[in-house]
C-alpha positions as CSV (number, residue, x, y, z in Angstrom):
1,X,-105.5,-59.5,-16.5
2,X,-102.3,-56.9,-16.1
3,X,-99.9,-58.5,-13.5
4,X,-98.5,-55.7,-11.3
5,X,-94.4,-54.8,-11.7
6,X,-92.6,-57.3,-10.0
7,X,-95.5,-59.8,-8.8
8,X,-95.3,-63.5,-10.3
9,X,-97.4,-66.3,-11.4
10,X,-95.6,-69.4,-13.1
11,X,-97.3,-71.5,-15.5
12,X,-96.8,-74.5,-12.8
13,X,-99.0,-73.1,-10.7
14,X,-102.7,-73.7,-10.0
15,X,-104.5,-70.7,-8.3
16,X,-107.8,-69.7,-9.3
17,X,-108.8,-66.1,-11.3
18,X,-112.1,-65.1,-9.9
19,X,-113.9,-61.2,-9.8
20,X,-114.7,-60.5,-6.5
21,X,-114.3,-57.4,-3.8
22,X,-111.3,-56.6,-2.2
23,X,-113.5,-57.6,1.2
24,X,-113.7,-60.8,-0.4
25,X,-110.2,-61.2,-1.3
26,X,-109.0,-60.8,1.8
27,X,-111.4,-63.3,3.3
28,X,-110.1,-65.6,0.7
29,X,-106.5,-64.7,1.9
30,X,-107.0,-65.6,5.1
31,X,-109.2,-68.7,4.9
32,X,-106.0,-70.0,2.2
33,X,-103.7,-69.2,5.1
34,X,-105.4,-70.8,7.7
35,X,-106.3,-74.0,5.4
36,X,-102.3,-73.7,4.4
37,X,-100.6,-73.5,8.2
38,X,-101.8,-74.5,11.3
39,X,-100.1,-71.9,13.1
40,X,-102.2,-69.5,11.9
41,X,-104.8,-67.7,14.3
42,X,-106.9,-64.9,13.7
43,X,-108.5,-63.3,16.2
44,X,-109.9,-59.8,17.6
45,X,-113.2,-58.2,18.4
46,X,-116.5,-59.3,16.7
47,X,-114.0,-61.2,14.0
48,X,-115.5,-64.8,15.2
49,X,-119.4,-65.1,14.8
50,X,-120.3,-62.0,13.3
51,X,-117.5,-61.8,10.6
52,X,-115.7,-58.7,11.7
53,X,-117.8,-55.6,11.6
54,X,-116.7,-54.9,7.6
55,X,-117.3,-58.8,6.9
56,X,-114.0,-59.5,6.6
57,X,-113.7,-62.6,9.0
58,X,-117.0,-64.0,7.5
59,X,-117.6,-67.5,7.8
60,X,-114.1,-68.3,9.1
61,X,-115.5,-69.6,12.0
62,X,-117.7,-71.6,10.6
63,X,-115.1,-73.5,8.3
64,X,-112.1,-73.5,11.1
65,X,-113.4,-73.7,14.4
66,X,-113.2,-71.4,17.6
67,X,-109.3,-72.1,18.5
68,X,-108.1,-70.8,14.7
69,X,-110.8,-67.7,14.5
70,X,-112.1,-66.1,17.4
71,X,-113.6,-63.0,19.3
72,X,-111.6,-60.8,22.1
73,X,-112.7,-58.8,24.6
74,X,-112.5,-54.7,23.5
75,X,-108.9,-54.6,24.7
76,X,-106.6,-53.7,22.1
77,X,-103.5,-53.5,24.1
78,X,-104.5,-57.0,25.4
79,X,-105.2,-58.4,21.8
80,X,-101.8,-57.1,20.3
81,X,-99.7,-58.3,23.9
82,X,-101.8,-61.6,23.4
83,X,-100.5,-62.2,19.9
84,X,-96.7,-61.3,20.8
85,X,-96.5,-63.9,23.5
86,X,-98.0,-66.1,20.5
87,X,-95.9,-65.2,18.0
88,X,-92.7,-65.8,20.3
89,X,-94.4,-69.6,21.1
90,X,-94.2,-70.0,17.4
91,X,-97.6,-69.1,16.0
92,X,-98.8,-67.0,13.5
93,X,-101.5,-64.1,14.5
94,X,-103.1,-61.9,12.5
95,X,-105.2,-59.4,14.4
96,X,-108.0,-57.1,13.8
97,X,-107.9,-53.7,15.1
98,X,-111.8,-52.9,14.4
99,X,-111.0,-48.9,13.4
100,X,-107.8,-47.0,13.2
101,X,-107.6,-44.8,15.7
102,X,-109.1,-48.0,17.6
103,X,-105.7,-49.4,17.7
104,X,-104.5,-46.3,19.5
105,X,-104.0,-48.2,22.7
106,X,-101.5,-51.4,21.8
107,X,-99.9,-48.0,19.8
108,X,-97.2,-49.1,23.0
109,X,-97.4,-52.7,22.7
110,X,-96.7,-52.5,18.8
111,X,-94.0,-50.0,19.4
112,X,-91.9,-51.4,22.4
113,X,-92.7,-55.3,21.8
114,X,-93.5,-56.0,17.8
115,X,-91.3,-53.6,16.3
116,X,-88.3,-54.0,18.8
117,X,-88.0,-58.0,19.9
118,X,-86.4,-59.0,16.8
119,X,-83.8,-56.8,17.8
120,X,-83.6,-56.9,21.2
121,X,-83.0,-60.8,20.7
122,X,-80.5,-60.4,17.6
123,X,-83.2,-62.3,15.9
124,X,-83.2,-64.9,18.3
125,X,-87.2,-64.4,18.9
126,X,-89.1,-63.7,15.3
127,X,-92.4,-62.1,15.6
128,X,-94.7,-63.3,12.7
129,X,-97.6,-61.4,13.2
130,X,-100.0,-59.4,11.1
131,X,-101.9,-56.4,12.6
132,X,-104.8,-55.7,10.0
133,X,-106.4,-52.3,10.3
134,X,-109.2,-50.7,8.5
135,X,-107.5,-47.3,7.6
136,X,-108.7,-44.1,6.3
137,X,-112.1,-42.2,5.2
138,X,-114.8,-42.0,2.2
139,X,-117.7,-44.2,4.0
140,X,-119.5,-41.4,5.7
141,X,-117.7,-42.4,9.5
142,X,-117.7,-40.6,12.4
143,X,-115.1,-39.1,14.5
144,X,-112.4,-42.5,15.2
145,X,-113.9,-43.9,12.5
146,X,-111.9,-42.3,9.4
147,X,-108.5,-42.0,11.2
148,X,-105.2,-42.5,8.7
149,X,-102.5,-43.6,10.7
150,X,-100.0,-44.4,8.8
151,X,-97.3,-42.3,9.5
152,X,-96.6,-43.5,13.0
153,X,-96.5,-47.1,12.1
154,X,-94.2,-46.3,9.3
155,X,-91.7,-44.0,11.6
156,X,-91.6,-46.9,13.4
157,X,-88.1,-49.0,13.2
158,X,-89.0,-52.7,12.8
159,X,-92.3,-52.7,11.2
160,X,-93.3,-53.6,7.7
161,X,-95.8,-51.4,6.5
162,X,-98.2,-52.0,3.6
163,X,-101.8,-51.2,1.8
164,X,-103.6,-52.3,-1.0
165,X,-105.1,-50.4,-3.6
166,X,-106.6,-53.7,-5.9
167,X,-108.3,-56.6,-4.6
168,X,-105.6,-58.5,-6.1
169,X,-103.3,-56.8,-4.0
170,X,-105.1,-57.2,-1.4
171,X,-105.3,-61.3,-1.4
172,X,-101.3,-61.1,-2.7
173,X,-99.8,-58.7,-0.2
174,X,-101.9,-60.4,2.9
175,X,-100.4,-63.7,2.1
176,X,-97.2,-62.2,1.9
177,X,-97.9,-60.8,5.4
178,X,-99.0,-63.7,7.0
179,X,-95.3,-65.8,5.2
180,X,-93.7,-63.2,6.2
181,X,-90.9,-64.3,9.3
182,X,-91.3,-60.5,11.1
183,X,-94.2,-58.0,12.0
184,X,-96.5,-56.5,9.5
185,X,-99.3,-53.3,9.7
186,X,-101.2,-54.7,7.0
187,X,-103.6,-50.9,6.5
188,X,-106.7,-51.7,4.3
189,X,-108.8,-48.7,2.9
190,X,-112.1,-48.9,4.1
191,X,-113.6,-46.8,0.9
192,X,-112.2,-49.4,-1.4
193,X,-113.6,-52.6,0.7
194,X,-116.6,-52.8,-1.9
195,X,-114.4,-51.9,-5.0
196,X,-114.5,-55.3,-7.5
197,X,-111.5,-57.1,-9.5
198,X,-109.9,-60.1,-10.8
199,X,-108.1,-61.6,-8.1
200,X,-106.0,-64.7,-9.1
201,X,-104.7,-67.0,-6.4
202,X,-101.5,-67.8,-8.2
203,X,-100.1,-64.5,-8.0
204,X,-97.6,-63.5,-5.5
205,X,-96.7,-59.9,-4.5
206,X,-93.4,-59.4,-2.7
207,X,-93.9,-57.2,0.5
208,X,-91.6,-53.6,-0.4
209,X,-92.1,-53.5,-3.6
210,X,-94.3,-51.0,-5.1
211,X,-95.9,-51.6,-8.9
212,X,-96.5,-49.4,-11.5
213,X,-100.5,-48.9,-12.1
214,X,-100.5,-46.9,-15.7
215,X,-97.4,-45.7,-17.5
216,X,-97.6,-42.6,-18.8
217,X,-94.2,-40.2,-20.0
218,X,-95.7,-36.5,-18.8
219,X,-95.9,-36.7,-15.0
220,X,-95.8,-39.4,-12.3
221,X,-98.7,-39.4,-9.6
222,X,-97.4,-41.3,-6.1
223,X,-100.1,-42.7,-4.3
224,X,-101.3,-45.8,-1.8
225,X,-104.2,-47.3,-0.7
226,X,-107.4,-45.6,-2.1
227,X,-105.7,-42.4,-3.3
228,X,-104.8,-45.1,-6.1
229,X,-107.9,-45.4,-7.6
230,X,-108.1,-41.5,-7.0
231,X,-104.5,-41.3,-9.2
232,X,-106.3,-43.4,-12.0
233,X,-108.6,-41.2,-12.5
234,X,-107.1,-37.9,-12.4
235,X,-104.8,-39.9,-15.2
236,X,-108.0,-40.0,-17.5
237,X,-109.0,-36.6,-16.7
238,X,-105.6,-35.2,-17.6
239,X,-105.2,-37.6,-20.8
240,X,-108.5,-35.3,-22.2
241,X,-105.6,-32.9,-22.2
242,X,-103.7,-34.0,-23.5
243,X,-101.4,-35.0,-20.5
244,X,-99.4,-38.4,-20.7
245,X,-99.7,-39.3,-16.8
246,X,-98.1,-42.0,-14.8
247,X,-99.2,-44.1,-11.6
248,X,-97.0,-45.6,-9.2
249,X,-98.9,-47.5,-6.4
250,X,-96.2,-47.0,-3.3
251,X,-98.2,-49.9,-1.6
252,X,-95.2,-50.6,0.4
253,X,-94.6,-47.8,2.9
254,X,-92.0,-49.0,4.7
255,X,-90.0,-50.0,3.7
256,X,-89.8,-48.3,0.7
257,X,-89.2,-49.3,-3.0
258,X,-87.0,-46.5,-4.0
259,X,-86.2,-47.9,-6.9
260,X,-89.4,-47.8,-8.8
261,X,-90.3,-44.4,-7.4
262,X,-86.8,-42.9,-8.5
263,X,-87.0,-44.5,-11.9
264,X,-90.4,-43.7,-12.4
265,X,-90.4,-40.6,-11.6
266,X,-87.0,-39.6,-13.8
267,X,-88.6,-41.1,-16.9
268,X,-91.2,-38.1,-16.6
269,X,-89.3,-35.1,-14.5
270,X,-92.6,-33.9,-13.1
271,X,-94.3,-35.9,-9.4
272,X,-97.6,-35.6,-7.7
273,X,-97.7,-37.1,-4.6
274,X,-101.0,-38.2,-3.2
275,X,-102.4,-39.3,0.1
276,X,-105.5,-38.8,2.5
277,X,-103.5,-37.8,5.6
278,X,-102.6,-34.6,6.8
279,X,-99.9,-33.3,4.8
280,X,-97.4,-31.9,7.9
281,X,-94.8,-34.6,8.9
282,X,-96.8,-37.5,7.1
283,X,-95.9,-40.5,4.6
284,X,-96.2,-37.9,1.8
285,X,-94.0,-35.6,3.2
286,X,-90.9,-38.5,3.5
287,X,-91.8,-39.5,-0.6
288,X,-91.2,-35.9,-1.7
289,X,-88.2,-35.9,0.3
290,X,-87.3,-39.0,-1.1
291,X,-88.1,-38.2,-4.8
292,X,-86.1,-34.1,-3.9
293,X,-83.4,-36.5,-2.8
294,X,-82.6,-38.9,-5.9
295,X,-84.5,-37.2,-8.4
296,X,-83.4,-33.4,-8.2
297,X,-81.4,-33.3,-11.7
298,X,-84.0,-35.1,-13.2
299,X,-86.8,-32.4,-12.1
300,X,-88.5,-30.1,-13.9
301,X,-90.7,-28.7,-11.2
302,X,-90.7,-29.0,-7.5
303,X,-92.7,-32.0,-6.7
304,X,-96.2,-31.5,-5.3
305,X,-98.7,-33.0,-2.8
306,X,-102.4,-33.3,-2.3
307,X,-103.2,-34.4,0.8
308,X,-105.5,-34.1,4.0
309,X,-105.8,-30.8,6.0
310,X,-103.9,-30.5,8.9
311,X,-106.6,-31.0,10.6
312,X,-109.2,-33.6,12.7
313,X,-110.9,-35.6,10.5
314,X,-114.0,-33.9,8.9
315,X,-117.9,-35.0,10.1
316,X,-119.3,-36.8,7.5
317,X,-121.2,-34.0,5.9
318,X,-117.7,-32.4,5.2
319,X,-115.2,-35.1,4.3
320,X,-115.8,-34.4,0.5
321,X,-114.6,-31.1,1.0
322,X,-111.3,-32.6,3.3
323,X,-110.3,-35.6,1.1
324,X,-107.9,-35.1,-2.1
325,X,-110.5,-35.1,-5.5
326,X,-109.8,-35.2,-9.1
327,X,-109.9,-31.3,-9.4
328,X,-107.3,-30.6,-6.6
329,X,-104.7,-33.4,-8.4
330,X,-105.0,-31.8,-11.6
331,X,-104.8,-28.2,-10.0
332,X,-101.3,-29.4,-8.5
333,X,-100.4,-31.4,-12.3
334,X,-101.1,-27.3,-13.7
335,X,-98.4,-25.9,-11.4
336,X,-95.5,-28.3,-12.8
337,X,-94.0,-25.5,-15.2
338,X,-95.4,-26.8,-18.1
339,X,-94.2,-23.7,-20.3
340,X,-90.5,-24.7,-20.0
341,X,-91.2,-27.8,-21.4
């Protein structure tokens, strides 16, 4: 197993390397954390009995009892302003929006109260809290089903903001989240809930830090969350090529690991950037800017994005046309100048 750039495993420790489904990672995540701290709760709707409508929550009930893992009533705004006054008494919530645009409603609670108390208080009040939302389309959903939010969380002052492309990532980075002393948007891609991968316990992923997914010396492709796997393969398609091609997995949107974007991205001189959103004012928007910013005597072409339309998302029967495909990422790798090179 390939450790990602700057996660950790020492030889002293005793985790567990087992193949399963980034669903099942991050039920192993949080059953760890709530066998690890007593503090921890995780609540929202459906989560208790049923297991969360993706499955998510299964059997945490079961093992931990009512009090640790429970169901809500289908009041976001009242589940998010539940788990601030809980994280102020010194607990540590993680919440389940059910959908994105489901989580619409505590959109106030998470701006005025998560993101700001730490703050307001000079960091007298901490707010450990982890809002988990299913984020983003490629499973056939209907209108607030396929939502990708991301960009307000991430415009948001106080808020960690992070997304999982692996389902080592995905047990790594939630652990991180729930340690973690301040708020986290933990965004999981629906699409990739049923992808499969080796997922060892031991390893720990630092929250801001994003990790290099393929090197390559040609072009660097930017992505998160299931645009990854998306990046991975264009790579393939454009090594038939005769293209070298590079993946960064951003993972961390905020904040952001300029760092390994910037040196990534000047080992190469060429960037995609890749995301399901709508391209205006979005996450992939502020990454070019970023990469324009501290790359721009490094470049050789102007750096490109593949994104969403600037539009609702599609009906079902149409999302293959609206989301980013192999085709359109090596359209945008074509346009990078290649005959000055």
């Amino acid at each position: 197993m390939t450790i990602a750039q700057d996660d950790t495993r020492t030889a002293a420790d005793a985790g567990t390397v087992t193949t399963m489904t980034m669903a099942g990672a991050l039920n192993r995540a949080l059953a760890d954390a709530l066998a690890a701290d007593p503090d921890v709760i995780v609540f929202g709707e459906d989560v208790g009995a049923l297991g969360g409508v993706f499955r998510i929550t299964d059997g945490l009930t079961a093992r931990f009892g009512e009090d640790r893992c429970f169901d809500t009533p289908l009041a976001e705004s009242g589940i998010v302003g539940t788990a601030v006054g809980m994280a102020m008494n010194g607990l540590r919530p993680v919440v389940e929006m059910q959908f994105d645009a489901f989580a619409l409603p505590a959109f106030e609670q998470v701006v005025s109260h998560v993101a700001k108390l730490g703050n307001r208080t000079r960091g007298g009040i901490r707010m450990p809290l982890v809002i988990r939302i299913p984020f983003g389309g490629g499973i056939g959903g209907v209108e607030h089903h396929c939502d990708s939010s991301e960009a307000y969380y991430a415009h948001t002052p106080g808020l960690t903001v992070v997304s999982p492309s692996t389902p080592q990532d995905a047990y790594s980075l939630l652990r991180a989240a729930i340690a973690s002393p301040d708020p986290v948007i933990f965004l999981e891609p629906k699409k990739l809930y049923w992808s499969k991968g080796e997922v060892d316990t031991a390893v720990t992923a630092e929250l801001g830090t994003a990790r290099i997914a393929r090197e390559g010396t040609d072009v660097t492709l930017l992505a998160y969350g299931a645009s990854v796997p998306l990046a991975l393969e264009a790579a393939e398609a454009a090594a038939a090529e005769g293209r070298s091609v590079q993946v960064v997995d951003v993972r961390s949107l905020s904040p952001f690991d300029d760092a390994t974007v910037t040196a990534a991205v000047t080992s190469t001189g060429r960037a995609v950037v890749i995301a399901e959103a709508p391209g205006h004012v979005s996450v992939a928007s502020e990454i070019q800017a970023r990469v324009f910013e501290r790359c721009f005597e490094y470049l050789e072409a102007p750096v490109r994005r593949v994104t969403g339309f600037d539009t609702p998302y599609a009906p079902p029967k149409l999302e293959h046309w609206y989301l980013p495909d192999v085709d359109r990422v090596l359209d945008a790798i074509d346009t990078l100048h290649w005959e000055d090179a």
